[in-house]
C-alpha positions in Angstrom: 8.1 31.1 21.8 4.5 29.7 21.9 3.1 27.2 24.2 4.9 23.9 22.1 8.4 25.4 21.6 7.9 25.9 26.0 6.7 22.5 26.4 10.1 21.4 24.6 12.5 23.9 26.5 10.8 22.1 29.7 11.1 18.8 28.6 13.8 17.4 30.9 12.2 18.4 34.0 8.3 17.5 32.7 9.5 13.9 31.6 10.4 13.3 35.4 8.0 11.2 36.3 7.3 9.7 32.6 8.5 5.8 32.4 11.9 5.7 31.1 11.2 4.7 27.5 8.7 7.9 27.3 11.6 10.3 29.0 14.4 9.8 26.9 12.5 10.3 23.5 14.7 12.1 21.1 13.8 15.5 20.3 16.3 16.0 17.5 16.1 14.0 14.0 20.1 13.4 14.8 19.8 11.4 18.3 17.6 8.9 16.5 19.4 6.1 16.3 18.8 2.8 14.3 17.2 3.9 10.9 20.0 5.9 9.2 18.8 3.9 6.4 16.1 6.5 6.1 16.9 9.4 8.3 20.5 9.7 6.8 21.9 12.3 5.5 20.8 12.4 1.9 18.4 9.7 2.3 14.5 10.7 0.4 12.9 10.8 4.0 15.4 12.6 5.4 15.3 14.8 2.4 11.7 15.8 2.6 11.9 16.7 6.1 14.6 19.4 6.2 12.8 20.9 3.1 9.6 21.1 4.9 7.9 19.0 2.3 6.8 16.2 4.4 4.2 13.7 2.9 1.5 11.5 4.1 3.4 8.6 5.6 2.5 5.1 7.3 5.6 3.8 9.1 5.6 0.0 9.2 7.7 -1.8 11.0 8.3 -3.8 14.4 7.5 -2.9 17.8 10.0 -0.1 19.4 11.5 0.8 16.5 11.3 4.4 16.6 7.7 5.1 14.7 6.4 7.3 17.3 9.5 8.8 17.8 9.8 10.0 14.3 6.4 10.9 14.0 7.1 13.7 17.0 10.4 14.3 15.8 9.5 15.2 12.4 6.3 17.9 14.0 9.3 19.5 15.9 11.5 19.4 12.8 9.1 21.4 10.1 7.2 23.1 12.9 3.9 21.4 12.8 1.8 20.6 15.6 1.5 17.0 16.8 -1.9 15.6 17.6 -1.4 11.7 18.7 -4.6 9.8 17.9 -5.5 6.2 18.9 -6.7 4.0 16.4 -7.8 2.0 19.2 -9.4 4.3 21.5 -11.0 7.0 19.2 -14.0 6.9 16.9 -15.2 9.0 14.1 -16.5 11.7 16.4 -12.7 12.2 18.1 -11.5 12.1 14.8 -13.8 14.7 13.6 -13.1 17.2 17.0 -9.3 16.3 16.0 -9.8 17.6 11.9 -11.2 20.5 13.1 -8.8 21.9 15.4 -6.2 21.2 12.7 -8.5 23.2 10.4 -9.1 26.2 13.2 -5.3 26.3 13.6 -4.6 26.3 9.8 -7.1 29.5 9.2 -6.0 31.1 12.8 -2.3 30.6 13.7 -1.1 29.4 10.0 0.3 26.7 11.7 -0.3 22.9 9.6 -0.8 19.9 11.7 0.5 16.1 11.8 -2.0 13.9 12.8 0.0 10.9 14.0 -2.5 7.8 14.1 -1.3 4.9 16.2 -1.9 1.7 15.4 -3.7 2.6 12.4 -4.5 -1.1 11.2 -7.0 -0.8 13.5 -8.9 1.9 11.4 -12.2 0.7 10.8 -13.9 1.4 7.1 -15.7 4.3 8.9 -12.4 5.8 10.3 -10.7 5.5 6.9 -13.9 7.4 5.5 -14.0 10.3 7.7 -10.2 10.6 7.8 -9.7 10.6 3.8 -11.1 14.0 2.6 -8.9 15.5 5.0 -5.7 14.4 4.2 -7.0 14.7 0.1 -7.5 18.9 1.1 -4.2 19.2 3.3 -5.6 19.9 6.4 -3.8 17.6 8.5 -0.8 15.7 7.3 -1.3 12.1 8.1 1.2 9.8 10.0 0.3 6.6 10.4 2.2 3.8 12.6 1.6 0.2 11.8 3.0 -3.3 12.6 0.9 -5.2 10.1 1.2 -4.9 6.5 -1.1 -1.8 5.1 -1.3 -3.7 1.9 -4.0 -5.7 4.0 -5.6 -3.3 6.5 -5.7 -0.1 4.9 -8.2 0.8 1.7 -6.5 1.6 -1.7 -8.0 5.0 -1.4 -6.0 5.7 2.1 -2.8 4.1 1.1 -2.9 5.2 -2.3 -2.3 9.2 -0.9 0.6 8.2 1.3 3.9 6.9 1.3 4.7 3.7 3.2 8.0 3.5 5.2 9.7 0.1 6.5 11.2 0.1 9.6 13.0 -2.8 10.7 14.0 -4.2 13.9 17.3 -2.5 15.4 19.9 -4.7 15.2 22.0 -5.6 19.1 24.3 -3.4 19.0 22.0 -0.5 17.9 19.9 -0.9 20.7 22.9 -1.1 23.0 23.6 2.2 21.5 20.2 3.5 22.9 20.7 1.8 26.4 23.7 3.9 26.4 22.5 7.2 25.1 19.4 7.1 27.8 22.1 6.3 30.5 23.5 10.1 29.7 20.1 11.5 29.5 19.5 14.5 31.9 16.1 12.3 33.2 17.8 9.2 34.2 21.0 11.1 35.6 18.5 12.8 37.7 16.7 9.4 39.0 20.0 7.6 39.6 23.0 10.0 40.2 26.2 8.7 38.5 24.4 5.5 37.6 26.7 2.7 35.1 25.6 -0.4 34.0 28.5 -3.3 33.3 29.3 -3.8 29.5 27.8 -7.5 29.9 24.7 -6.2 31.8 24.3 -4.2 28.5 24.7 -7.1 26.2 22.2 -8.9 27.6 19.2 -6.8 27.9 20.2 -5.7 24.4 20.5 -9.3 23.0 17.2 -10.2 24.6 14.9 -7.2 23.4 14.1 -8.6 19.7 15.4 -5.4 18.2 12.7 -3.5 20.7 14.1 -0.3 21.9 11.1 -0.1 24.0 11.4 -3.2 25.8 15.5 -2.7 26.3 14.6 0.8 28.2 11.7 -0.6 30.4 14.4 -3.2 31.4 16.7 -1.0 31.7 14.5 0.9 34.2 14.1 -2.3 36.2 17.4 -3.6 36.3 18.3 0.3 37.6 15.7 0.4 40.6 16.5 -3.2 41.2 20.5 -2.2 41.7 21.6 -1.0 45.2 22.6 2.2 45.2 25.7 3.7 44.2 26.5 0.3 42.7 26.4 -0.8 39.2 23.9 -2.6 37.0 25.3 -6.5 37.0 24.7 -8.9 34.6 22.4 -10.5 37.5 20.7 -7.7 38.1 20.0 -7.5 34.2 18.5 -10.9 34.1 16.5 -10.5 36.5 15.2 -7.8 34.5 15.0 -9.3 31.0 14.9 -13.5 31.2 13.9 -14.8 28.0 14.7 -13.3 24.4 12.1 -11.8 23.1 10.3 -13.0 19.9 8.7 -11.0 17.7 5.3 -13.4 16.8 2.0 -12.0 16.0 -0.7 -14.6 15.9 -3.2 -12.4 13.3 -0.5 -10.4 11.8 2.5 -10.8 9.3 4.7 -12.6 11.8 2.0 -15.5 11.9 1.9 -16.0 8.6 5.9 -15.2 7.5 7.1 -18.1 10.1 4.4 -20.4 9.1 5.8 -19.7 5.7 9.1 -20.6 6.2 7.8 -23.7 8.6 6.7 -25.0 5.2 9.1 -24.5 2.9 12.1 -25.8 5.5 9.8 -28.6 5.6 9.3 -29.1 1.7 13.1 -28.1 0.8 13.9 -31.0 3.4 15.5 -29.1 5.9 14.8 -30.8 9.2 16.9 -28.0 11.3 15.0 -25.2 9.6 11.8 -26.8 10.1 12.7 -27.8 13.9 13.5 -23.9 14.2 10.9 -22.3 12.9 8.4 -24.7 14.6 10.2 -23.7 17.9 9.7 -19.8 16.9 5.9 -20.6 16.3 5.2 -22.8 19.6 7.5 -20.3 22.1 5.8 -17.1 21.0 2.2 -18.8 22.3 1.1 -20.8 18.7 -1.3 -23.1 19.0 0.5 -26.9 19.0 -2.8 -28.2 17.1 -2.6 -25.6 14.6 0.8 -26.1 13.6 -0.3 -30.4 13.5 -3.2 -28.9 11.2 -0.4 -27.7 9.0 1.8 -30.4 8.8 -1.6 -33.2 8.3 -2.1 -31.0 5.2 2.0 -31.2 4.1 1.8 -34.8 4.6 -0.6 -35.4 1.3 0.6 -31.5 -0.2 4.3 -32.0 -0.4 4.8 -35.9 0.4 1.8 -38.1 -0.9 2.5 -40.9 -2.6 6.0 -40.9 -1.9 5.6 -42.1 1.4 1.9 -42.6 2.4 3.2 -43.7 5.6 3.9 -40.0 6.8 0.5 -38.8 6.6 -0.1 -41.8 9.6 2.6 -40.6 11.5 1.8 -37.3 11.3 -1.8 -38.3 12.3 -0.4 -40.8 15.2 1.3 -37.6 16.3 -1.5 -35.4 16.5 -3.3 -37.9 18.3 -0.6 -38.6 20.6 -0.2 -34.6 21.5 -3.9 -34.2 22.2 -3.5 -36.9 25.0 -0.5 -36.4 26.4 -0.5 -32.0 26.0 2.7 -29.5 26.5 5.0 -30.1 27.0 5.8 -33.9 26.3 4.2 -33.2 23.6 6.1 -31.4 21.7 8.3 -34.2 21.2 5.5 -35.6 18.7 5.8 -32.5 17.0 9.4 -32.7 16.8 9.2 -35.8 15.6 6.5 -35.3 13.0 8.4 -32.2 11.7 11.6 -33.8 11.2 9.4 -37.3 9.3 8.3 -34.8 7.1 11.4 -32.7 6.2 13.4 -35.8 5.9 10.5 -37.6 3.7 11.0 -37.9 -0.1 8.4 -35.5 -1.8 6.0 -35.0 -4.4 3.1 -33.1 -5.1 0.8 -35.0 -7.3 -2.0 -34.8 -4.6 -1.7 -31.2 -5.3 -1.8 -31.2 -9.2 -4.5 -34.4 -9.7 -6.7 -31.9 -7.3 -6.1 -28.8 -9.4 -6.4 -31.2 -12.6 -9.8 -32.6 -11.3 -10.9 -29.2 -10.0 -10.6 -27.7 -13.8 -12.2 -30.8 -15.8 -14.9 -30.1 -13.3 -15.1 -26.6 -13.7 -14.8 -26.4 -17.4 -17.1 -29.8 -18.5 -19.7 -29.5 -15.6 -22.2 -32.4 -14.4 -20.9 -34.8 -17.7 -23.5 -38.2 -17.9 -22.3 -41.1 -16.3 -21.8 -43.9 -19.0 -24.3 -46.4 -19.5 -22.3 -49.7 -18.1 -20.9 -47.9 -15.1 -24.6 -47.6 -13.9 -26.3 -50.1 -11.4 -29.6 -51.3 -12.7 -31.7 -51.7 -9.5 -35.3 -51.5 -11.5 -36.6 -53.5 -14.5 -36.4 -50.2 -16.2 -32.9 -48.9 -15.8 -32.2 -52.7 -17.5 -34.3 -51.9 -20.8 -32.4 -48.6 -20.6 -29.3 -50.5 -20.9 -27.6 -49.7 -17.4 -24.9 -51.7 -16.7 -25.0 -53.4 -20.2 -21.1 -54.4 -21.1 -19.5 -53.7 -17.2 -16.6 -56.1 -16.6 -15.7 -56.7 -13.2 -12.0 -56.2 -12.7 -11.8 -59.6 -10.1 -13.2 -61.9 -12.6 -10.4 -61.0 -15.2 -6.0 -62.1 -14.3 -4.6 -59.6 -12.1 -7.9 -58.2 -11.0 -7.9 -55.7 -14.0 -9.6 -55.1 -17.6 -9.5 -52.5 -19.5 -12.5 -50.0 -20.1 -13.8 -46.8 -19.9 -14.3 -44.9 -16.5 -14.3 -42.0 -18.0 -17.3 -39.9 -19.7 -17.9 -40.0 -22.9 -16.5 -36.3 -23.4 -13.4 -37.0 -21.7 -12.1 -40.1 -22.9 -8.4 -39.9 -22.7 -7.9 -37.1 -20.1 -5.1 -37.9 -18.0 -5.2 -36.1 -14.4 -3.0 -37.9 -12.5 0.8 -37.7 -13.6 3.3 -39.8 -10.7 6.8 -37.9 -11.2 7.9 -37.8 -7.5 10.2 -40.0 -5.4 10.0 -42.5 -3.1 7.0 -44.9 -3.8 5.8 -43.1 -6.7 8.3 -44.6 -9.5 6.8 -48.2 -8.8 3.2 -47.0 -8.6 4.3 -45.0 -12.1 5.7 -48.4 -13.7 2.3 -50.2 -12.8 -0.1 -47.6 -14.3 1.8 -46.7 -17.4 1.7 -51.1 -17.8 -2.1 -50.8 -17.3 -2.8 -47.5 -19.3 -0.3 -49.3 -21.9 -2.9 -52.1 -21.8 -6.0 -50.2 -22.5 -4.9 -48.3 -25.2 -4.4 -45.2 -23.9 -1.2 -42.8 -24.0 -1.7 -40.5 -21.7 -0.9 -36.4 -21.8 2.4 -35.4 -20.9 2.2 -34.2 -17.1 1.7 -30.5 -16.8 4.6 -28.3 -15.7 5.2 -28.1 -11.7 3.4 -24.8 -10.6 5.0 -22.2 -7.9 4.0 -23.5 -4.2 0.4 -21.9 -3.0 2.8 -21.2 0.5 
């Protein structure tokens, strides 16, 4: 038995004093509960470790979801030793001292290391540097834990060597499961002789942990010390523990910018109870109120337009209204701005006359202005023929003539193509009448493009 296999055999009576999430760890790949969907039995993760043929890995996923857990579960497993880094807390030179007692232990003890990198978003382009010759010659076996997508934080040269696993949030009744299992652990039988919690006392601080198995057991631990002795965990005693559900919401990270996401497509799909939800998901997990106005003064021309100018005003009466009155009165101006827009008809020919104009722009450059739409303000500009042949629109019967506006080079481009509802038919009547009138027969509009969110 060396010095880790005795560390494990003490386990119970070393975790003591540990908080309770940290004592009842699983040691065993078996008493992990939640993610049979990759530590099942015939499942490719599952697979790897019992043939000792474990791989690079990043595990990505929610908070309390088992990724450190795994990560020391899998070193026990195929006998490697575990060395817990902090992307946070170390810097090259920890990382280096860590490589190279993974490198003294492979040449001394023949014994291969995990080097199980916490938060590893947070890896610098430094970090990533130092670390990648190492885990390119095998000597250490990276495990990375993340809760924002690697795609994003981690170089192609890092992720391309090693093999991303999605965790997802445990589901109630999984984490009830866990609540239940630590109950029977030797380290809280220890602490609280014969202890029980009431089934609804369960319920609820599993409900209210947001899939966090983490979170459950540290409320589990309260509600426990909070109990009087010898009695059960009540459902009181529980919420006084755990008050308020917990909602997964990362204002930098992939939560951020999935709820935003489907903030605006509720919104643009016309769903006012979607929208109204998602909005509440944003503001209650700590979102800015003005950031979410920002989003919805940009919807308001996006997605709506010119089939209903009006809702850009009341989105803007809104947003002025909030920043006077504040949370949380406020938020029934945001309310009520969502639910305009949602319930708004839509169109997005702001959108596709911008990306129309951007292109002419782009592929015709600085284009002369014609002659007669130039002012003549010198003797000069007048024997150069500016402004020679301008008609003024008010002289003529309903204040319009036709001529060119266009340059010379791009007579007969048609960028803006009314197709949506509300007011756009009407305004689409009038200017095919006044196109009609000038001569022109404009392009047929370009097909709708994919959403940019």
């Amino acid at each position: 038995m060396d010095l880790f296999d005795h560390a494990r055999a003490h386990a119970p009576d070393a975790r003591r004093h540990l908080p309770l999430a940290e004592a009842v760890r699983p040691d065993a790949l078996e008493a992990v509960l939640g993610q049979d969907r990759l530590l099942g039995e015939g499942k490719p993760l599952r697979r790897a470790i019992d043939s000792d043929r474990v791989p690079n890995l990043v595990l990505w996923g929610p908070p309390g979801t088992g990724k450190t857990t795994i990560a020391r579960v899998l070193a026990g497993r195929t006998g490697h030793h575990f060395e817990p880094f902090s992307a946070v807390l170390g810097g090259v030179k920890e990382l280096r001292v860590a490589v190279e007692a993974a490198r003294e232990r492979l040449k001394y003890e023949r014994r291969r290391t995990i080097l199980f990198v916490d938060e590893i978003h947070r890896f610098n382009k430094g970090q990533q540097d130092a670390l990648l010759p190492h885990v390119e010659d095998g000597t250490v076996t990276l495990v990375g834990a993340t809760t924002e997508n690697p795609s994003f934080e981690l170089n192609a040269a890092l992720l391309s060597r090693a093999r991303v696993v999605v965790l997802q949030a445990l589901t109630p009744e999984r984490v009830r499961d866990i609540l239940v299992q630590a109950l029977a652990h030797p380290v809280a039988q220890g602490r609280w002789p014969g202890a029980q919690v009431e089934p609804d006392a369960l319920d609820h601080l599993a409900g209210l942990s947001g899939g966090d198995a983490r979170r459950a057991l540290t409320a589990l631990e309260a509600a426990l010390d909070f109990a009087p002795a010898g009695e059960p965990v009540t459902l009181a005693a529980a919420q006084a523990a755990l008050d308020r559900r917990v909602l997964t919401y990362d204002k930098g990270g992939d939560q951020h910018y999935e709820v935003v996401s489907a903030f605006i497509k509720s919104l643009r799909g016309s769903d006012p109870d979607a929208a109204v939800y998602w909005m509440l998901r944003m503001l209650e997990a700590g979102e800015d109120p003005l950031f979410v106005l920002r989003r919805m003064l940009v919807f308001a021309s996006e997605d709506i337009g010119l089939a209903d100018s009006a809702a850009l005003g009341v989105v803007n009466d809104c947003h002025a209204a909030f920043r006077v009155i504040g949370l949380p009165e406020g938020l029934f101006h945001l309310v009520h701005a969502a639910t305009y827009l949602a319930c708004a008809p839509k169109s997005n020919t702001v959108l596709t006359t911008l990306a129309a104009g951007r292109t002419a722009v782009s592929q015709h450059g600085a284009l002369p202005v014609p002659l007669h739409l130039r002012n003549a303000t010198t003797g000069l500009q007048k024997q150069l023929g500016y402004g020679d042949g301008y008609r003024y629109p008010h002289e003529f019967a309903g204040n319009y003539v036709a001529q060119r506006y266009m340059p010379d080079d791009l007579e007969g481009l048609t960028l803006f193509h009314p197709r949506g509802a509300g007011a756009e038919p009407a305004l689409a009547e009038r200017l095919t009448a006044l196109r009609a009138q000038a001569g022109q027969t404009p392009a047929p509009p370009p097909e709708a493009k994919s959403p940019r969110r």
